[in-house]
Structures are given as C-alpha cells and as structure tokens.
ZAMIPA-718728 format. One line per field, with one value per residue: residue number from 1; residue in three letters; x, y, z of N, C-alpha, C in turn. Coordinates in Angstrom, 3 decimals. Layout:
N
n [NUM:...]
res [ALA:...]
n_x [X:...]
n_y [Y:...]
n_z [Z:...]
ca_x [X:...]
ca_y [Y:...]
ca_z [Z:...]
c_x [X:...]
c_y [Y:...]
c_z [Z:...]
***
This chain:
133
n [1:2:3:4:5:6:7:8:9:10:11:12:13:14:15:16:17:18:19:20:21:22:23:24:25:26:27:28:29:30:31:32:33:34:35:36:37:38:39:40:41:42:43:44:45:46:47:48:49:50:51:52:53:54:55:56:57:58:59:60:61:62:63:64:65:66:67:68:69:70:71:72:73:74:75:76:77:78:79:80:81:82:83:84:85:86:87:88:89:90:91:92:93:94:95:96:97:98:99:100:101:102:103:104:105:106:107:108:109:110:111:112:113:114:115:116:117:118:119:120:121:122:123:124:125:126:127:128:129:130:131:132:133]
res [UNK:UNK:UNK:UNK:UNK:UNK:UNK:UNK:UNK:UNK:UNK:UNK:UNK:UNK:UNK:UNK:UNK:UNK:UNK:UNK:UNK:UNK:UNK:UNK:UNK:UNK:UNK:UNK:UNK:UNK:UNK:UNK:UNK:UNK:UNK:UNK:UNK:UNK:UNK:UNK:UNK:UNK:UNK:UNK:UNK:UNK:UNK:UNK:UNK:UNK:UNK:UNK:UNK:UNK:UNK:UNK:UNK:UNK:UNK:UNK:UNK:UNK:UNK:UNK:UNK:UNK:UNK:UNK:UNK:UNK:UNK:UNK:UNK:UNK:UNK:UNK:UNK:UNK:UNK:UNK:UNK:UNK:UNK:UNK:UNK:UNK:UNK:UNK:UNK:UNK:UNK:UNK:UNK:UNK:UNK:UNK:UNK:UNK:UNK:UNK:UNK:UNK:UNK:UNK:UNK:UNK:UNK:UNK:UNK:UNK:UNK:UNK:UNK:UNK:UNK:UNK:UNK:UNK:UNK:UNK:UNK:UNK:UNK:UNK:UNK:UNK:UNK:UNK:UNK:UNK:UNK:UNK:UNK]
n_x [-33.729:-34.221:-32.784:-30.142:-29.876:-29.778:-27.531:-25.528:-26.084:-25.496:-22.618:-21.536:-21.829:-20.484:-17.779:-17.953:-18.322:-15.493:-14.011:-14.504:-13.628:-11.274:-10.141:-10.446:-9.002:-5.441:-5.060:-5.372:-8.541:-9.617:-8.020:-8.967:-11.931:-11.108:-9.729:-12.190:-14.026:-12.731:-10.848:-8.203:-7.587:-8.317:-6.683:-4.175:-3.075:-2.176:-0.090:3.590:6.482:7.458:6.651:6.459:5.064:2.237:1.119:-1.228:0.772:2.897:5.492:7.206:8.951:8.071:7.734:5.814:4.103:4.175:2.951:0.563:-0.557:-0.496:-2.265:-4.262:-5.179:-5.637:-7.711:-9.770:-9.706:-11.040:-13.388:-14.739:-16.576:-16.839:-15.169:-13.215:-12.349:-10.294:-8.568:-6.152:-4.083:-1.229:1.966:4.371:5.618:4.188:1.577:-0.891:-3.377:-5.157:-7.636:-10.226:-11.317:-13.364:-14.315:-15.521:-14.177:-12.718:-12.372:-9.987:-7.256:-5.599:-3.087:-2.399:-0.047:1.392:3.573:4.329:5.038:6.572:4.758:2.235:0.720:1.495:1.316:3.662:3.759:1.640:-0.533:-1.992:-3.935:-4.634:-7.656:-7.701:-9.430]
n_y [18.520:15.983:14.981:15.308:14.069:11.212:11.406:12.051:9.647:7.141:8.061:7.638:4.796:3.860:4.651:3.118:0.366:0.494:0.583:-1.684:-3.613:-3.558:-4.119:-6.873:-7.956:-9.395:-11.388:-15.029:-15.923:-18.736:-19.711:-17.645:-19.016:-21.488:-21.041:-20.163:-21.775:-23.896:-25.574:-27.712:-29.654:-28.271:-25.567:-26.145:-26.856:-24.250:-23.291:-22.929:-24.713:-24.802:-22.762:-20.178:-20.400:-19.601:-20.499:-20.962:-22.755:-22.767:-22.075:-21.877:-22.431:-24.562:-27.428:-28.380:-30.515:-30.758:-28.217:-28.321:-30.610:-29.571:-27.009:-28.510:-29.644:-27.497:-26.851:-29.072:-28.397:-26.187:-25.304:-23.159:-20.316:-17.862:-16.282:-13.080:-10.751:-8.139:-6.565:-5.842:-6.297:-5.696:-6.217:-5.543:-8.552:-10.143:-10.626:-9.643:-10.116:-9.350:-10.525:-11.590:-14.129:-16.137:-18.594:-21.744:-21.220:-18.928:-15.847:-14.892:-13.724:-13.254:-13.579:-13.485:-14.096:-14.204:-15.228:-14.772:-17.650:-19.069:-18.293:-19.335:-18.055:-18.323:-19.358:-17.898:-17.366:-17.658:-16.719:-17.335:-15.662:-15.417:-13.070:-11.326:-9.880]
n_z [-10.103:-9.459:-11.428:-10.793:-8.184:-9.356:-11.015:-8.973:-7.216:-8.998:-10.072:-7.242:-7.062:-9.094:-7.933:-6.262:-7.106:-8.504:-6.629:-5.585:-6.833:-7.196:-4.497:-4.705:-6.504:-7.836:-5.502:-6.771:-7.499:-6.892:-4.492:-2.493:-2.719:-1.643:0.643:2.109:2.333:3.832:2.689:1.635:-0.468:-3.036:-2.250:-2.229:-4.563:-5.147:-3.601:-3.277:-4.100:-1.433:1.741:3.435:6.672:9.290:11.964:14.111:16.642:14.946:13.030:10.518:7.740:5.190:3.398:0.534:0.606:4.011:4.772:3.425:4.905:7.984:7.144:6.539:9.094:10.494:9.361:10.181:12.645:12.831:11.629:9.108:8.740:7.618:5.140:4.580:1.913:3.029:2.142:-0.332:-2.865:-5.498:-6.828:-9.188:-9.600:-7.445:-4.938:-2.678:0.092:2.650:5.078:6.849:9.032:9.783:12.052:14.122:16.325:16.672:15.462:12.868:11.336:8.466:6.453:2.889:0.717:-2.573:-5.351:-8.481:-10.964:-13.214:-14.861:-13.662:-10.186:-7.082:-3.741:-1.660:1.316:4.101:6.533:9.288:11.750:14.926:15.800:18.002:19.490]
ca_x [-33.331:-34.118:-31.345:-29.161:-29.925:-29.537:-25.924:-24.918:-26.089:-24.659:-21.577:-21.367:-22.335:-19.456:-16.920:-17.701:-17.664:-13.934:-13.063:-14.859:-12.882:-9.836:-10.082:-10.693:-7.390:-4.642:-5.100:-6.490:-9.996:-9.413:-7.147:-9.965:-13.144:-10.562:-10.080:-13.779:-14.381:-11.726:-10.432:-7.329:-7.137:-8.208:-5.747:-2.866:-2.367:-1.441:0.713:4.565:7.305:8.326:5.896:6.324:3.809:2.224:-0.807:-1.192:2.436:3.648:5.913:8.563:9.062:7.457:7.504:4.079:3.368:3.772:2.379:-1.124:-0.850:-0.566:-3.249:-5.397:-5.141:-5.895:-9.535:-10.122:-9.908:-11.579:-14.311:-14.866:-18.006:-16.879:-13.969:-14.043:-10.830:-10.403:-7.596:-5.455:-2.914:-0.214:2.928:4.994:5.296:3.807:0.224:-1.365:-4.341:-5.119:-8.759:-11.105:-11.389:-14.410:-14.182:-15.984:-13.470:-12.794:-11.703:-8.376:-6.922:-5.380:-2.448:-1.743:1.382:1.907:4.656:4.040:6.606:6.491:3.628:1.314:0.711:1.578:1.275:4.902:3.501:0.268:-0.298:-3.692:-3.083:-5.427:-7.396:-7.348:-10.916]
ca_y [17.967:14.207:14.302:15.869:12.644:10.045:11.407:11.409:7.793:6.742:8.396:6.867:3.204:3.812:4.482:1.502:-1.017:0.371:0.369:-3.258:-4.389:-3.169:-5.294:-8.079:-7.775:-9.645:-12.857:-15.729:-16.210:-20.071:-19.505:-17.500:-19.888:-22.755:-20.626:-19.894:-23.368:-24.597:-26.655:-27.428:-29.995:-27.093:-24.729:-27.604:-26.479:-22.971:-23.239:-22.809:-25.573:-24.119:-22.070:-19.891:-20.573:-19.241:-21.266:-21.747:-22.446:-23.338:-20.596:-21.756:-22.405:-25.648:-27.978:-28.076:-31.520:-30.224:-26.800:-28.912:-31.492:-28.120:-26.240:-29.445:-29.457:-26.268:-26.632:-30.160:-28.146:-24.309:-24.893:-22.097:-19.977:-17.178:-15.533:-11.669:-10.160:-6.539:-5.419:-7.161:-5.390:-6.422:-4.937:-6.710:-10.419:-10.607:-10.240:-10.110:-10.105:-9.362:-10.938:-12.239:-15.800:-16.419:-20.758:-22.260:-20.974:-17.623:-14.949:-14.848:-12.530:-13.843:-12.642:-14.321:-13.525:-14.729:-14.630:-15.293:-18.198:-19.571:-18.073:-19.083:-16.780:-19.274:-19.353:-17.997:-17.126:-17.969:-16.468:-17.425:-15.563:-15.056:-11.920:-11.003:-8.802]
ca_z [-8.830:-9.512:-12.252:-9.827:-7.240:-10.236:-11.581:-7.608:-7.212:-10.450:-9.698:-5.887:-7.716:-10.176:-7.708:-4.714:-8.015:-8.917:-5.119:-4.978:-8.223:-7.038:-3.281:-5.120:-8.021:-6.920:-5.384:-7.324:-6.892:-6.667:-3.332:-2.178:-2.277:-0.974:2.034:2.426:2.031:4.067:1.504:1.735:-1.829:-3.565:-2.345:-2.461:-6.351:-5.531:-3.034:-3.727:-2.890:0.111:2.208:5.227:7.461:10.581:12.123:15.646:17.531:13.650:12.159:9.527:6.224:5.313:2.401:-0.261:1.548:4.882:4.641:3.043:6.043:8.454:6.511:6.625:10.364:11.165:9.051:11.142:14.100:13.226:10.531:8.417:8.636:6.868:5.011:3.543:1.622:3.389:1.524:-1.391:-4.047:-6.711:-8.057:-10.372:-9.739:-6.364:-5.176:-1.587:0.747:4.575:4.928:8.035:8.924:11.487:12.499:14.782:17.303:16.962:14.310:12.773:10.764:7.330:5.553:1.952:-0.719:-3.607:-6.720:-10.261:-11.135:-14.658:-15.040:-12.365:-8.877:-6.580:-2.124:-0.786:2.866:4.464:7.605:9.899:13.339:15.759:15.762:19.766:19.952]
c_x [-33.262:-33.312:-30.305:-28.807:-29.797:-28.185:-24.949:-25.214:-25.352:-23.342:-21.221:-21.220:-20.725:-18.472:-16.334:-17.835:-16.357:-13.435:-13.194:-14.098:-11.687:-9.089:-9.891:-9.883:-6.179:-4.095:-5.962:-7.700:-10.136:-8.862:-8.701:-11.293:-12.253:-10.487:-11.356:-14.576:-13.513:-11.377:-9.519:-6.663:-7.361:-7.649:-4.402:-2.522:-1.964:-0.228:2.627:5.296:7.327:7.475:6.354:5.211:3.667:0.993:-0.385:0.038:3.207:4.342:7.492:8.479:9.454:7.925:6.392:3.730:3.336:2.587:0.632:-1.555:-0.939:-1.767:-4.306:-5.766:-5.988:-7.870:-10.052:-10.869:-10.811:-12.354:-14.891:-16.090:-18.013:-15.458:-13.914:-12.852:-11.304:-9.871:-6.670:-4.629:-2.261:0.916:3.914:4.686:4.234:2.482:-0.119:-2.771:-4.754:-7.133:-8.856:-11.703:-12.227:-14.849:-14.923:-15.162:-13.099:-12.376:-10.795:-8.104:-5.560:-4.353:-1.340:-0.805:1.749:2.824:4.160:5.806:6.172:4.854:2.002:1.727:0.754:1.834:2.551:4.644:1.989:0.526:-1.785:-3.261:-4.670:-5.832:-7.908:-8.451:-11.523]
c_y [16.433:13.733:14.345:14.420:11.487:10.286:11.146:9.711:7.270:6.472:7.478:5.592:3.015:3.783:3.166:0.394:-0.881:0.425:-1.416:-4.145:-4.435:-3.975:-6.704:-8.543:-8.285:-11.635:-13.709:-16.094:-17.874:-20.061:-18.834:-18.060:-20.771:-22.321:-20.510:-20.984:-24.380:-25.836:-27.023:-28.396:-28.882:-26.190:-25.482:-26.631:-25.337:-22.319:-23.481:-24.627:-25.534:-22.893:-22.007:-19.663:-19.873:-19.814:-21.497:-21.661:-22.721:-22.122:-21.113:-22.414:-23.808:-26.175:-27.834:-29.158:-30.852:-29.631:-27.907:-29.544:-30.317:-27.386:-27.042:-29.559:-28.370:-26.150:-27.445:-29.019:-27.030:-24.909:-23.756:-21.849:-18.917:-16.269:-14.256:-10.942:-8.559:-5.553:-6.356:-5.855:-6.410:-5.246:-5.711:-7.988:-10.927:-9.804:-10.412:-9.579:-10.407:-9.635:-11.314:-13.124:-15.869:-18.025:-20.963:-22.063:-19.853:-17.211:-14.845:-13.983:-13.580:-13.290:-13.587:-13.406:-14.555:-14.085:-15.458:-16.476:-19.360:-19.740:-18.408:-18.712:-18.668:-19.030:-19.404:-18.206:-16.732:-17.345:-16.308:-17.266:-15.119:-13.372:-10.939:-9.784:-8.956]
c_z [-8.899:-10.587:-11.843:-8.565:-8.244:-10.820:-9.716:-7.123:-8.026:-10.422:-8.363:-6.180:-8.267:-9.163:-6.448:-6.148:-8.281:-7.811:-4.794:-6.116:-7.723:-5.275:-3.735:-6.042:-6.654:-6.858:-6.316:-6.614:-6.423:-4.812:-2.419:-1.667:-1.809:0.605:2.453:2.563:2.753:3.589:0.961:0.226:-2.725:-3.516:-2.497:-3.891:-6.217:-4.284:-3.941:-2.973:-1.607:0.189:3.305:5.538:9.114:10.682:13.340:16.369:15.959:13.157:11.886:8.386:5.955:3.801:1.522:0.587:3.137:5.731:4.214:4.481:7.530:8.661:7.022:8.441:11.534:10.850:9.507:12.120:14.134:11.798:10.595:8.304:7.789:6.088:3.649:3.614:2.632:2.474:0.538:-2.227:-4.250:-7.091:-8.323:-10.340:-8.458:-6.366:-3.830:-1.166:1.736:4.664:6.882:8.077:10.089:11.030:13.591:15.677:17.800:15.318:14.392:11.597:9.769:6.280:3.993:1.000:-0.953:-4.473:-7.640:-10.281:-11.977:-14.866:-14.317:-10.998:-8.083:-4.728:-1.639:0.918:3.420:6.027:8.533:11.267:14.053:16.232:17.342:19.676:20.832]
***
C-alpha cells in the first residue's frame, strides 16, 4: 500500500512538472522578469520594430521607440506587484503568452506574441487590457 501511494505521488509530481514546463516554453524568460519587474529597458531589446500595441486608450501599431516610451508610461503609472504566465505555446516561428498583471491599480490581463526573426523571438503585439472582475 505505501508503494502504491509513492508511484501515485511520483507519478502526479511527474506530470504537474511536464504541465509546469510546458506553461512556461515559449516566451523568453527575459520578456518575462522585465514584465514582472516592470522594466521597460530590459524588455526594450526584445521588442520588434514595429509593435501593435494596446495599453490604456493606446491601440496601434507603434514604432520600438514609441512602443518603449508607451510601455514606460504605463509602469510610471500601475507598478507591478505581480505577474504569473497562465497559458503560453509555440508553433513554428511564433510564440505566445496570456498572463496576470496585478499594479498598484488593478489587474490586467496580458497578452504577448512573438516571431523568431533572424534568429531572435522578438515582441510583435503586446497587449495589457484591463481585467474587469
């Protein structure tokens, strides 16, 4: 019986690390702590030229300077207390992740995609919307 409860643990262990591996595949981890950190020189490098954006009343397809000056704005105003991927995937070049952004203002709901382009994953469309609970 107590080998019977140690292959079911084991087993249970084994499959929330390949469900928790597999949330976490995707986006770069860099992009990640910059959001969590609202940190917007640190995410600067993985942003694309040209980003569509949604923040606040903002929604269109920005420059890299912009889109930073934008970004930077938004973490002025809502410091970051906590941010936790939900859900993330990849298939071919592109890579995304729908996460939860709780700021000093409220919770927002977080939707990043990226494309691979000459070889680094790089920030097509950022999207920080308000998550109305």
């Amino acid at each position: 019986m107590k080998t019977l409860k140690h292959i079911l643990f084991f087993s249970l262990l084994t499959i929330f690390s390949f469900s928790a591996a597999a949330q976490g595949s995707g986006i770069h981890p860099d992009i990640i702590s910059s959001i969590s950190q609202g940190n917007t020189a640190k995410l600067a490098p993985h942003l694309g030229n040209n980003v569509e954006l949604v923040i606040d009343n903002k929604n269109d397809i920005y420059s890299k300077q912009q889109a930073i000056e934008i970004i930077t704005d938004f973490f002025r105003k809502n410091t970051v207390i906590d941010f936790k991927i939900l859900h993330s995937g990849a298939k071919d070049l592109s890579s995304f992740a729908i996460g939860s952004l709780k700021t000093s203002t409220g919770v927002y709901r977080v939707y990043i995609l990226t494309r691979k382009m000459d070889g680094k994953s790089l920030i097509q469309q950022l999207r920080i919307e308000s998550n109305n609970e």
